[in-house]
Structures are given as structure tokens and as C-alpha cells.
C-alpha positions as CSV (number, residue, x, y, z in Angstrom):
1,X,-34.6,-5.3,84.2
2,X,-31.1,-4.2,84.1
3,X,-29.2,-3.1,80.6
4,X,-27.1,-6.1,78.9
5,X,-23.5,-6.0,78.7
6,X,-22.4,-3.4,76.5
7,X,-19.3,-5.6,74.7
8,X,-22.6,-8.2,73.9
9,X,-24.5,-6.0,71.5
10,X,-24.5,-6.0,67.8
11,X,-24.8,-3.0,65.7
12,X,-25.8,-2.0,62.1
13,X,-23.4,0.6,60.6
14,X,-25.4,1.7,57.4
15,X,-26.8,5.3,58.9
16,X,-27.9,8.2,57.0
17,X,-25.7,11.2,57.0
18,X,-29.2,12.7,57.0
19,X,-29.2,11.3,60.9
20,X,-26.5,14.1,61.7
21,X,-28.2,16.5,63.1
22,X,-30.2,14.5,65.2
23,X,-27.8,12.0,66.2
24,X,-25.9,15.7,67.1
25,X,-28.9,16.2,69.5
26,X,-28.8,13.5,70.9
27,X,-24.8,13.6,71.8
28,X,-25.5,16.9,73.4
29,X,-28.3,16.4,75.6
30,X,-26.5,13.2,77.4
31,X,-24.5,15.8,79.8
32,X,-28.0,17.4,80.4
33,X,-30.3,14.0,81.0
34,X,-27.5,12.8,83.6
35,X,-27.6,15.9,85.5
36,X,-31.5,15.8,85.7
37,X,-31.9,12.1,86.3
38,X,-29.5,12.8,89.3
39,X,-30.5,15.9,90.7
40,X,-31.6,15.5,94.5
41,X,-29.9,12.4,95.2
42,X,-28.0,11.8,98.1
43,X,-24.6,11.1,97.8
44,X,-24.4,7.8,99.8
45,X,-26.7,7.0,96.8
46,X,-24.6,8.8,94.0
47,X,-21.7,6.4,95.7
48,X,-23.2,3.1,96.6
49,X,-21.7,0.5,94.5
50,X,-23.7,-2.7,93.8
51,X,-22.3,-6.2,94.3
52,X,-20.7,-6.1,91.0
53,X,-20.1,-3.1,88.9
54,X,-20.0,0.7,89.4
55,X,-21.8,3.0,91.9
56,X,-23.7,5.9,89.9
57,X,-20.9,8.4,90.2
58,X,-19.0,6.3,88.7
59,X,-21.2,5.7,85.6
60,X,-21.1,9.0,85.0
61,X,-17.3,10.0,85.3
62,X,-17.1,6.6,83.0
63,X,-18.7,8.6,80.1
64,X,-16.5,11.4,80.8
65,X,-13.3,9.3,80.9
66,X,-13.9,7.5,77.7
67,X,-14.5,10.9,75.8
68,X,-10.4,11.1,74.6
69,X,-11.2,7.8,72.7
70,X,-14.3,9.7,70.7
71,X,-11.6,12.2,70.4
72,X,-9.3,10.1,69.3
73,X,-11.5,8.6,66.8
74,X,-12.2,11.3,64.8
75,X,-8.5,12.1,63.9
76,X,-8.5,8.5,62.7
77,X,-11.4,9.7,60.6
78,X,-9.4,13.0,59.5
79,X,-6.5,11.0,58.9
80,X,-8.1,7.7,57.1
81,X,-6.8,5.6,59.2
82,X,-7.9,2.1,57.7
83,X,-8.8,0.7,61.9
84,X,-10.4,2.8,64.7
85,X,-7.7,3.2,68.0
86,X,-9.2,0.5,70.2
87,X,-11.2,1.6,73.7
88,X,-9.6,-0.1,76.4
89,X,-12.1,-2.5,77.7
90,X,-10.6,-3.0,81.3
91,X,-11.9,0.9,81.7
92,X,-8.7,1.4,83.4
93,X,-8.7,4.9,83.2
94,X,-12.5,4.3,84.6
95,X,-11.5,2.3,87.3
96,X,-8.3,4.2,88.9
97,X,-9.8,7.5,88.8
98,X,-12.1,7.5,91.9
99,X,-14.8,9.3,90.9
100,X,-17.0,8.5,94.2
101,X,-14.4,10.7,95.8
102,X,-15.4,13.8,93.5
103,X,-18.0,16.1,93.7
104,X,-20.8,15.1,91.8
105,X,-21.5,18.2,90.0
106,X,-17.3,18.2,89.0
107,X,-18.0,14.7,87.4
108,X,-21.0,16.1,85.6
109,X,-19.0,19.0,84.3
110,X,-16.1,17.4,83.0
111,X,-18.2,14.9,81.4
112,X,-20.5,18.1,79.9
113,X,-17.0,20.2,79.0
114,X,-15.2,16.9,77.3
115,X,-18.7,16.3,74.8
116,X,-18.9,19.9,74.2
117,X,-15.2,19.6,72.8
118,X,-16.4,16.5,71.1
119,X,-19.4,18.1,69.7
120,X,-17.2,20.8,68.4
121,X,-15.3,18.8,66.5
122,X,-17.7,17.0,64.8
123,X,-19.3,20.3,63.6
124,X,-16.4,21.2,61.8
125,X,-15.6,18.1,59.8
126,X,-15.9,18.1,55.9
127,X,-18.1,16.0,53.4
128,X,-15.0,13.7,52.8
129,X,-14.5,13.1,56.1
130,X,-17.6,12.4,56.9
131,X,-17.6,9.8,54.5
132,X,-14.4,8.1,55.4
133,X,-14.7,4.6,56.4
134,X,-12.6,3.1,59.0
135,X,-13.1,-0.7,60.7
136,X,-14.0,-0.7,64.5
137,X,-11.4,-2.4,66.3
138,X,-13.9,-4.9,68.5
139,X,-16.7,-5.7,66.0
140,X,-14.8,-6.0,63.0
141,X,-16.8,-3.8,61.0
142,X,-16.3,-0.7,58.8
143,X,-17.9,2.7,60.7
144,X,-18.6,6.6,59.4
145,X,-18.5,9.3,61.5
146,X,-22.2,8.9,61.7
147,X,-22.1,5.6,62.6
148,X,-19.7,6.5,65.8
149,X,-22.2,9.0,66.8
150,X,-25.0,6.7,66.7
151,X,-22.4,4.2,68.8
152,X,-21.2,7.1,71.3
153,X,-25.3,7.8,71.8
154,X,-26.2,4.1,72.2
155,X,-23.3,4.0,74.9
156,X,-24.6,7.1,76.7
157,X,-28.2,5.7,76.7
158,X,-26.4,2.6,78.2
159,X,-25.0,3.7,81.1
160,X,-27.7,6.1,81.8
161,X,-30.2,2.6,81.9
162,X,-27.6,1.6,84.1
163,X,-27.8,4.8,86.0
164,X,-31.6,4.4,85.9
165,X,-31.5,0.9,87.3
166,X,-29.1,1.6,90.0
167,X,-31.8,4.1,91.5
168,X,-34.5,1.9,91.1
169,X,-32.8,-0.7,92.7
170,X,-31.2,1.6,95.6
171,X,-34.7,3.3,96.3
172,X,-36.3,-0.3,97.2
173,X,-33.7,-1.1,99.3
């Protein structure tokens, strides 16, 4: 069973502030999970793309790529902006950067140094901020900082179903 299309799901934005330090777990584990789940494969595998979609590799430098939008996000927090800057859901920056033609553990690494950064940030925000609400730009609905940890989590665990699929499907073939 492969994951559903990210841009279909629904969310619920009404999380605990209590959530934060877990939620905080789980944000920084995601670098660590990836690098496990693709320890010891080979790169024709790390590289293979299927009919449609990205190879692994590319997964992977995916959730390093879209880190300046998390970034981004919390200054809109900081700053009260009333909307959220919008992702760009062509994954342009995604799709022109050629991560197949990196080193694997490079991809890893950036992805690992960019959510440390992240992580950082988060860490160091105030009560008010962390209570600012802000509308997210695709679902038309008002987010907290919590609430765009739980989405930045949900779209790690995402692509790392994807990334989970994609070996399943590669080792039977």
C-alpha cells in the first residue's frame, strides 16, 4: 500500500501546547530514521525512480529543500502575519536540484543540519508567539506553531512511507 497524496489530506489544528516537547522529538529524529531506514542500500536503489514520482534520494533531499519554508514560517509566526507564506507545490526547488547526482550521506546531512537550525528556532520562541495564530495558505485554516510541527512531522512521516514503499517495491523487483 503506498502513502496518499500529501495535498489530499485533512488535518485538525486544535493541538496541545503540552504536545511540544514531543512533537520536538519527533521533528528531530526524522534526520536520524531516514539515515537508518537507508543504511546499506545500494545506490542504483537510493536512485531508481519509479514510473511516476521521485527515486529515494530524492525523497529525502525533498525534506531538506522544503526546510526554508518551515523557516520561513516561523518568522510569519514572530511577525503575526495574518497568512502563512505558501509552499510551492510544483517542488520546484525539489525538482531542479538533482539530488540522485549527490552523495547520499550529503543529502542526509543537509537535510539533518537545515532541521537542526529549524529545531533551534523553535526552542527559542516565546509564550506569545507560540500562541499566535496565522491561516495556512492551502487548507484555509488558522495554525499555531504547534500545529505546524505536528504538520512538518506528519510530512516527514510521509515521505519516509514513501521512502519505505519505494524499498519494498524495489527489493521484489
Amino acid at each position: 500500500m503506498t502513502p496518499m497524496k500529501w495535498t489530499d489530506r485533512r488535518f485538525e489544528f486544535s493541538h496541545s501546547l503540552d504536545l511540544f516537547p514531543n512533537v520536538l522529538e519527533r521533528l528531530r529524529g526524522a534526520p536520524v530514521r531516514v539515515r537508518e531506514m537507508v543504511h546499506g542500500l545500494p545506490p542504483e536503489t537510493l536512485v531508481r525512480r519509479p514510473l511516476a514520482g521521485w527515486s529515494i534520494q530524492e525523497h529525502i533531499g525533498h525534506l531538506g529543500d522544503i526546510e526554508d519554508i518551515h523557516e520561513g514560517r516561523i518568522d510569519d509566526f514572530i511577525f503575526h502575519a495574518q497568512r502563512l507564506r505558501p509552499a510551492d507545490l510544483t517542488n520546484r526547488k525539489t525538482h531542479d536540484a538533482n539530488h540522485n547526482a549527490t552523495d547520499l550521506d550529503t543529502v542526509i546531512s543537509r537535510f539533518s543540519s537545515k532541521r537542526d537550525h529549524f529545531i533551534d528556532r523553535l526552542i527559542k520562541l516565546d509564550q506569545d508567539t507560540l500562541q499566535v495564530l496565522s491561516l495556512h495558505p492551502r487548507l484555509e485554516q488558522p495554525m499555531r506553531v504547534i500545529d505546524m510541527m505536528v504538520f512538518t512531522a506528519d510530512h516527514d512521516d510521509h515521505h519516509l512511507a514513501w521512502i519505505r514503499a519505494l524499498m519494498k517495491r524495489f527489493a521484489s523487483s
